[in-house]
SEFIZA-3560 file (N, C-alpha, C; in Angstrom, 3 decimals):
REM SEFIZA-3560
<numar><xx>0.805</xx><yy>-1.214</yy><zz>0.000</zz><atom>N</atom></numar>
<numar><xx>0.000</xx><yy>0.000</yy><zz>0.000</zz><atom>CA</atom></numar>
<numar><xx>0.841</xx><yy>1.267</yy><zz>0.000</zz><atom>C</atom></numar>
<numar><xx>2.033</xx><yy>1.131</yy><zz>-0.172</zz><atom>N</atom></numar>
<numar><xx>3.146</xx><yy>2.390</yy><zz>-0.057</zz><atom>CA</atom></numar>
<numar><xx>2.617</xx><yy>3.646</yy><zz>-1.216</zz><atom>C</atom></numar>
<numar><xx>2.103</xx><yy>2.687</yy><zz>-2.418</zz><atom>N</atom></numar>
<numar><xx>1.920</xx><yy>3.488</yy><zz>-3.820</zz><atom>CA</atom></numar>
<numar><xx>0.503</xx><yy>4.295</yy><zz>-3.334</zz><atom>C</atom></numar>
<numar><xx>-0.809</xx><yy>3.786</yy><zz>-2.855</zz><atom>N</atom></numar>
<numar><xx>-1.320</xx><yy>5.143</yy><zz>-2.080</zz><atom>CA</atom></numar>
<numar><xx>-1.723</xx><yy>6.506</yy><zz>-1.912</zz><atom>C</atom></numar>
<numar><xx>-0.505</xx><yy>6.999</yy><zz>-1.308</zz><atom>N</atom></numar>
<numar><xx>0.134</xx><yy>8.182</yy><zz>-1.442</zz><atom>CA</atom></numar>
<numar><xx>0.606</xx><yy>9.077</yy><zz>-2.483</zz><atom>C</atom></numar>
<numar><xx>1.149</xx><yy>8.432</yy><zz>-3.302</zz><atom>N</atom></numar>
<numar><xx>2.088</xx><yy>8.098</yy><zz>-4.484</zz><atom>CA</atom></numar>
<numar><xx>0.910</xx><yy>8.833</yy><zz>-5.721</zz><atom>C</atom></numar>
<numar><xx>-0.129</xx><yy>8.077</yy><zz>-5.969</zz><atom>N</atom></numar>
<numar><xx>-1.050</xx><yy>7.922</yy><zz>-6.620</zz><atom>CA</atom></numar>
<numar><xx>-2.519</xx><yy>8.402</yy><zz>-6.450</zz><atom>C</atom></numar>
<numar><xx>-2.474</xx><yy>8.455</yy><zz>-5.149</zz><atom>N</atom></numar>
<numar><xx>-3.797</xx><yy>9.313</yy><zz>-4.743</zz><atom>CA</atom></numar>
<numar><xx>-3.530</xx><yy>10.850</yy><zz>-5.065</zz><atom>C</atom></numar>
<numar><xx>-2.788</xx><yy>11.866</yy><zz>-5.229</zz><atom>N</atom></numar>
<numar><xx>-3.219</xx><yy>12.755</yy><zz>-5.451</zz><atom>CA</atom></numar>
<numar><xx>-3.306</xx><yy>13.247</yy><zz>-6.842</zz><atom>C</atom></numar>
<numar><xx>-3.284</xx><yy>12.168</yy><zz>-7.550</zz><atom>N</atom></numar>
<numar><xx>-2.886</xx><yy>12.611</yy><zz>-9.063</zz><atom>CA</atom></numar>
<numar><xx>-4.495</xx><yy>11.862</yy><zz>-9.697</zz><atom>C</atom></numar>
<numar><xx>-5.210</xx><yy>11.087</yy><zz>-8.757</zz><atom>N</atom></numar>
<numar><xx>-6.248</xx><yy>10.772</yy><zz>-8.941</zz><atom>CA</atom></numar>
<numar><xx>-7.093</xx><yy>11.919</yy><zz>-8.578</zz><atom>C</atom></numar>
<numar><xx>-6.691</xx><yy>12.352</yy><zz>-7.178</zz><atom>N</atom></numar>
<numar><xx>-8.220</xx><yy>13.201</yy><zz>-6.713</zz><atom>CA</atom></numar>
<numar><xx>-7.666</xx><yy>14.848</yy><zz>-7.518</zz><atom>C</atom></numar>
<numar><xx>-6.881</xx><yy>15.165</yy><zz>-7.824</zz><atom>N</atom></numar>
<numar><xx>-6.044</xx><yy>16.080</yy><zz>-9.079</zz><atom>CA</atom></numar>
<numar><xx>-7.191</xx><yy>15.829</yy><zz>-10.449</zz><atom>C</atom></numar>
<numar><xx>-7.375</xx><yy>14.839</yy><zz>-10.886</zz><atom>N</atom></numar>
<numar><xx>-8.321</xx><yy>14.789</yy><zz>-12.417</zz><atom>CA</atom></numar>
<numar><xx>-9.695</xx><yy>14.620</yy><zz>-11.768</zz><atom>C</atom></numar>
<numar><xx>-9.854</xx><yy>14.164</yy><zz>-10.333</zz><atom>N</atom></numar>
<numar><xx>-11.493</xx><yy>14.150</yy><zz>-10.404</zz><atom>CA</atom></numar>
<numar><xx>-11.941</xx><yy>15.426</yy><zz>-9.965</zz><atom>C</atom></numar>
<numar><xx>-10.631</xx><yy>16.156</yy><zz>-9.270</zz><atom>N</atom></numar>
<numar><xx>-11.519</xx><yy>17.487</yy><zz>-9.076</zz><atom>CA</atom></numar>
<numar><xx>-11.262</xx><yy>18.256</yy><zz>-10.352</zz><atom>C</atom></numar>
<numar><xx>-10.424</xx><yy>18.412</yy><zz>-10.872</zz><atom>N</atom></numar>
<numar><xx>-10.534</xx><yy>19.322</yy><zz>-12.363</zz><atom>CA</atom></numar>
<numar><xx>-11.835</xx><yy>19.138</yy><zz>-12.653</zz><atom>C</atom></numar>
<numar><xx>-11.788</xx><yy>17.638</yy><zz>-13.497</zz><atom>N</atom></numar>
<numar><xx>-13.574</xx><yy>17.303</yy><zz>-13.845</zz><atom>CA</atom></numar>
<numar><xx>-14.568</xx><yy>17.949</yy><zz>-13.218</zz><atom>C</atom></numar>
<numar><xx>-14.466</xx><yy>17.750</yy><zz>-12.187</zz><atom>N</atom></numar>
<numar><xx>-15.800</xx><yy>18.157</yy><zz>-11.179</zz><atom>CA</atom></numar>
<numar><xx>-16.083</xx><yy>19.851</yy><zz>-11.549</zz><atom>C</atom></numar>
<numar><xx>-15.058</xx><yy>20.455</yy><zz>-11.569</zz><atom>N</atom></numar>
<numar><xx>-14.780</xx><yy>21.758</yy><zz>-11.669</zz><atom>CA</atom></numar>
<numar><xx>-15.344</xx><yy>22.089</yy><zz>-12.729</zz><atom>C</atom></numar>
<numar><xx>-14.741</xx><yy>21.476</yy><zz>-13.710</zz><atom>N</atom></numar>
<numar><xx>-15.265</xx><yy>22.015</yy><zz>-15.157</zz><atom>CA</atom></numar>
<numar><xx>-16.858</xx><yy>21.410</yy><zz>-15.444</zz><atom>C</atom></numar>
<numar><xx>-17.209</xx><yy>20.557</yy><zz>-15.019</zz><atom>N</atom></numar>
<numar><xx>-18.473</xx><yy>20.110</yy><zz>-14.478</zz><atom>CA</atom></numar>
<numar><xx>-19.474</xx><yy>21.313</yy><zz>-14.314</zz><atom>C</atom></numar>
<numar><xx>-19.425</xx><yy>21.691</yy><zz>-13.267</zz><atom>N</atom></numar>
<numar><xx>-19.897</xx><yy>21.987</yy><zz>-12.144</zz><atom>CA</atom></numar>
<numar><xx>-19.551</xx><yy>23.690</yy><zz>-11.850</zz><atom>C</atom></numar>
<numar><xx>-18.638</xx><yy>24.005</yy><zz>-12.220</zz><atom>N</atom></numar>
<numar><xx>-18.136</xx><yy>25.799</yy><zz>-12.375</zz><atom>CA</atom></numar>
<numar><xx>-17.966</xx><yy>26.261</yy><zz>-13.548</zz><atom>C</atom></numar>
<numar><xx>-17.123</xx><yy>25.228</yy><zz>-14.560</zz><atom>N</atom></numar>
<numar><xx>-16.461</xx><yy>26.197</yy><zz>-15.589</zz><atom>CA</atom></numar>
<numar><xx>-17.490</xx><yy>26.371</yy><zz>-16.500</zz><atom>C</atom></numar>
<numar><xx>-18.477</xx><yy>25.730</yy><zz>-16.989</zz><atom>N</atom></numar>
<numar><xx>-19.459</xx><yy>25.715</yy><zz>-17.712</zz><atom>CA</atom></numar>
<numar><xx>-20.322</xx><yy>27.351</yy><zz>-17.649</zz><atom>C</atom></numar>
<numar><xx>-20.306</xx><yy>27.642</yy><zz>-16.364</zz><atom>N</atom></numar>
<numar><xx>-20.958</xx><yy>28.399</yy><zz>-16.021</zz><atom>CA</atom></numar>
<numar><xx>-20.206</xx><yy>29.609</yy><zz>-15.858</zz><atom>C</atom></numar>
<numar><xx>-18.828</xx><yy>30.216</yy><zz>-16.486</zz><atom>N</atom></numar>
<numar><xx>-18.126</xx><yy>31.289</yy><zz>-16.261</zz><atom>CA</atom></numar>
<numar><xx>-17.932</xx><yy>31.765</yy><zz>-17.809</zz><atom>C</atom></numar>
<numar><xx>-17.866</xx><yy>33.027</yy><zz>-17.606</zz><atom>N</atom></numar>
<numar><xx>-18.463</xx><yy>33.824</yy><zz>-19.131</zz><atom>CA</atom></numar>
<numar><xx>-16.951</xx><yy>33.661</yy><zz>-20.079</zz><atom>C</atom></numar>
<numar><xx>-17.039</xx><yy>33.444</yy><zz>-21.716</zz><atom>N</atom></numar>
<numar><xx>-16.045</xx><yy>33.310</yy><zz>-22.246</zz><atom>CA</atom></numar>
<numar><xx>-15.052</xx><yy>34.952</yy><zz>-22.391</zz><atom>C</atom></numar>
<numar><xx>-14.165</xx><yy>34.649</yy><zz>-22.709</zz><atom>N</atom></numar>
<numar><xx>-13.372</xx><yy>36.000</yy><zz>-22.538</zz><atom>CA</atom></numar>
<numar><xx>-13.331</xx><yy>36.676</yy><zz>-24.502</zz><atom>C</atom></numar>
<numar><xx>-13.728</xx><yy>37.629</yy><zz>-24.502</zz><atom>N</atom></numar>
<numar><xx>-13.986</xx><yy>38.517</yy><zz>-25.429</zz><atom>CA</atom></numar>
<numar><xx>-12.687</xx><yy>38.906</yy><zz>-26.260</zz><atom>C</atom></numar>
<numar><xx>-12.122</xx><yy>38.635</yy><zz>-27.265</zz><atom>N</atom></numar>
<numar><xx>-11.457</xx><yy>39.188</yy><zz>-28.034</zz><atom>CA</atom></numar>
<numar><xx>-11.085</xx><yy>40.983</yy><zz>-27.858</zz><atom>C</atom></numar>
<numar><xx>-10.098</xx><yy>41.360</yy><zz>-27.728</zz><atom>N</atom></numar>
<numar><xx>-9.907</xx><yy>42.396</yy><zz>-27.517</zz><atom>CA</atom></numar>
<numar><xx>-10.129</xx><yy>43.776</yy><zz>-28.698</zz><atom>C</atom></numar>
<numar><xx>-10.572</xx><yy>44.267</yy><zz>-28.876</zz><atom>N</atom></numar>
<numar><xx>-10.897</xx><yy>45.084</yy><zz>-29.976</zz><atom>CA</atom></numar>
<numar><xx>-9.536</xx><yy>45.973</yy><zz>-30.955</zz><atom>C</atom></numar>
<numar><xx>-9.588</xx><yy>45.523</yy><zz>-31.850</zz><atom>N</atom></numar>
<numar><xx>-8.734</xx><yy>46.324</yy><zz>-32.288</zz><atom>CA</atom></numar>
<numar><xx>-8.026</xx><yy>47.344</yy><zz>-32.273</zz><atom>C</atom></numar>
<numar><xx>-6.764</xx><yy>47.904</yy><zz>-31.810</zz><atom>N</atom></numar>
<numar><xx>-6.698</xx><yy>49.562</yy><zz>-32.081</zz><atom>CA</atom></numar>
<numar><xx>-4.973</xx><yy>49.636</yy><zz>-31.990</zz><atom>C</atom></numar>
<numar><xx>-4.359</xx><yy>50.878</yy><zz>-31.047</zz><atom>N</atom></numar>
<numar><xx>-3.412</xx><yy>51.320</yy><zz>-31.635</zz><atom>CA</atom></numar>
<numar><xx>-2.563</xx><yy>50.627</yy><zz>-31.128</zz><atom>C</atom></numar>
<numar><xx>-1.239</xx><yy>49.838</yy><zz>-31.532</zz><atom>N</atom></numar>
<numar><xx>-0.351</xx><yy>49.574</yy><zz>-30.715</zz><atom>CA</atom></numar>
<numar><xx>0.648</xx><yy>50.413</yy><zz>-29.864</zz><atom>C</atom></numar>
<numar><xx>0.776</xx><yy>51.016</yy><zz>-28.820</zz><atom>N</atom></numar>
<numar><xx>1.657</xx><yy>51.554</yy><zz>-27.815</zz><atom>CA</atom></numar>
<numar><xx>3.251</xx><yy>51.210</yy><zz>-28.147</zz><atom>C</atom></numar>
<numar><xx>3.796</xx><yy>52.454</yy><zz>-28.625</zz><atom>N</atom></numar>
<numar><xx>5.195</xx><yy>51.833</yy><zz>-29.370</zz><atom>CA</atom></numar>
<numar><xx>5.910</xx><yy>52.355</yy><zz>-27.636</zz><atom>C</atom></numar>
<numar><xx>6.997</xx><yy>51.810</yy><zz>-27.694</zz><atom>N</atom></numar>
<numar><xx>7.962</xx><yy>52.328</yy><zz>-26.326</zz><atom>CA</atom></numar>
<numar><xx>8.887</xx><yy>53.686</yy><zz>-26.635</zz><atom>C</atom></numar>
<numar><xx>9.042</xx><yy>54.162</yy><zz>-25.558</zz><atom>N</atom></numar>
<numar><xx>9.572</xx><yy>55.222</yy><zz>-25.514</zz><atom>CA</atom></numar>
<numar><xx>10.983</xx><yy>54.755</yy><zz>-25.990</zz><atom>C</atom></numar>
<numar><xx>11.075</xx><yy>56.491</yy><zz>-26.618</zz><atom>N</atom></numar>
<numar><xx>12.834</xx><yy>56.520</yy><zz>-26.786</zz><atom>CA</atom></numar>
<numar><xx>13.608</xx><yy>57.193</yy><zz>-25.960</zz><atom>C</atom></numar>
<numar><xx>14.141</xx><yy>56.559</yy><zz>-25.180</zz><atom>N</atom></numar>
<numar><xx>14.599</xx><yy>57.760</yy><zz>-23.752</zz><atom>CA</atom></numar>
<numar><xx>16.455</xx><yy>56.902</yy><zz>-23.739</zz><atom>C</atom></numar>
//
C-alpha cells in the first residue's frame, strides 16, 4: 500500500478538475477578443 500516497493525489487532481469544469467552468463567461486599435510603441529615452 506504499503506492497510495504516491497515486492518490494525481487521482483526486483529475477528479476534481472534472468536477470543476463540471460543475463551475461551464458556467463562467467566455473571454472577449480584444478590440482592435493602436499599438503603444515604447519610448525613446
Amino acid at each position: 500500500y506504499f503506492w497510495v500516497p504516491i497515486i492518490g493525489p494525481f487521482i483526486g487532481g483529475l477528479l476534481g478538475a472534472g468536477i470543476y469544469k463540471l460543475l463551475i467552468g461551464r458556467f463562467l463567461p467566455t473571454a472577449e477578443p480584444e478590440p482592435p486599435g493602436r499599438v503603444p510603441a515604447p519610448d525613446e529615452s
